[in-house]
N, C-alpha and C positions, 0 to 999 in steps of 0.2 A: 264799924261796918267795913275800913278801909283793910283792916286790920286781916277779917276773912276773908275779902277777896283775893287780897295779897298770898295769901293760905294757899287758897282753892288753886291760884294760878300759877304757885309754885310746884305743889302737887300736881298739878295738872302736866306742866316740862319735864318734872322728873318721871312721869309715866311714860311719856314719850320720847326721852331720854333712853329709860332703860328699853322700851320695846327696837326701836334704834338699833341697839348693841346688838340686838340678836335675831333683825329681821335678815332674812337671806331673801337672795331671787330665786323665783320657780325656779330657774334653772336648775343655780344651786341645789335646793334641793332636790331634783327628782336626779341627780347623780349622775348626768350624762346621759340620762332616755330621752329622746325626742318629746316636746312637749304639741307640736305643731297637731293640729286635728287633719292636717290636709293628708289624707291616706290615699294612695293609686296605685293601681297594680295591673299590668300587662297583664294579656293572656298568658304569658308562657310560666309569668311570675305563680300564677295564681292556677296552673295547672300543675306547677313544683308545689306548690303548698299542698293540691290534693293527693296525690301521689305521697308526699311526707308523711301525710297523715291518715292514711288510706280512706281518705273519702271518697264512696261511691254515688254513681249516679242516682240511687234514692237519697243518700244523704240529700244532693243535691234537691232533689226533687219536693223531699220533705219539708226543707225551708224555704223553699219557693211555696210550699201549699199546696202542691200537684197531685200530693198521694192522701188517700181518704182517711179521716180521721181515726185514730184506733180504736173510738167507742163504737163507731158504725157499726149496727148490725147487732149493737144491744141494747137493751131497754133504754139504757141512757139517751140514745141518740134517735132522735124523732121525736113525735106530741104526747108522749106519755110523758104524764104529769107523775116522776115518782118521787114518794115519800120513806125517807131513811129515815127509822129509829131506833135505840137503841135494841130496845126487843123487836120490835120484825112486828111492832100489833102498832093501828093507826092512835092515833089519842081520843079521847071520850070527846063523840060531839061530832066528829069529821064521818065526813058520807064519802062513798066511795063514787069516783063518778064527778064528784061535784069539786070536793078539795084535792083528792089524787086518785090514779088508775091505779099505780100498785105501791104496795106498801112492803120494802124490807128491814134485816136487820143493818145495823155498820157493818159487821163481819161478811153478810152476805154480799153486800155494795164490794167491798176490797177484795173478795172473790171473784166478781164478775169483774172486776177493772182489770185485775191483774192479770186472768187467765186472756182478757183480750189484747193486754199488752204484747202476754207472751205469743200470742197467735202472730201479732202485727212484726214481732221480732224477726220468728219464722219464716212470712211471707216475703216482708220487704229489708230485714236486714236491718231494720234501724229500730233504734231504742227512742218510742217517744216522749220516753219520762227525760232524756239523756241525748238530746239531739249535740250533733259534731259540729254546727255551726253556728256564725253569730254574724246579722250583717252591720256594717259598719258602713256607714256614708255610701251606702248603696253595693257593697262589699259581700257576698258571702266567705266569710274567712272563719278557718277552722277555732274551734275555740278555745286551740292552747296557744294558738299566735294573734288572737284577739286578746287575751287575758296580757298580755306585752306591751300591746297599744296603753298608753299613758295619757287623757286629756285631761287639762286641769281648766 
């Protein structure tokens, strides 16, 4: 019995041995990028970021929440209860009214999404499949100088 523990516990140092040799510090690894999550940024910093990256006052607006969603104003968006399937026909059983108000196909659904994307593009300038911003610690920062930021 003395015999395996002696085992176990030699095995045991030589694991932590090797891991040892090849642990490095976060620092270390992340290469010299800031690891600290404490992120600030002046007005003027953070009005050079929008400018850099040509964000406008709907971007702005859009991840704040301000501008109305892109499905507004289609079936999606309100109490209809609707039913997507593959054929566009409800399934055997389901009552109209009771389980859904309207019934389409998939193709139809990405029809109507898409055409209201493209409306919402039109009006407000911003893509809301592909929003420019991302907020970070209370941050709206563009989201190719977000993607930089490193917290571990």
């Amino acid at each position: 019995m003395n015999k395996i523990w002696i085992a176990v516990i030699a095995v045991f140092v030589c694991i932590i041995g090797i891991l040892g040799t090849y642990y490095g510090s976060p620092e270390e690894l992340a290469g010299g990028i800031p690891l600290d999550a404490d992120v600030s940024y002046t007005d003027a910093e953070m009005q050079e970021l929008y400018e850099k990256y040509n964000i406008t006052e709907n971007d702005l607006k859009f991840a704040r929440g301000e501008l109305p969603h892109y499905l507004e104003g289609t079936v999606f968006h309100g109490n209809l209860s609707v039913l997507v399937t593959e054929t566009g026909e409800p399934p055997e059983g389901s009552t109209k009214g009771v389980d859904y108000d309207v019934v389409m196909s998939e193709p139809e659904m990405s029809k109507i999404m898409e055409e209201a994307r493209a409306a919402y593009i039109e009006k407000y300038g911003v893509d809301p499949a592909n929003p420019k911003l991302d907020e970070v610690n209370g941050y709206l920062i563009p989201t190719q100088e977000a993607g930089k930021l490193v917290f571990f």
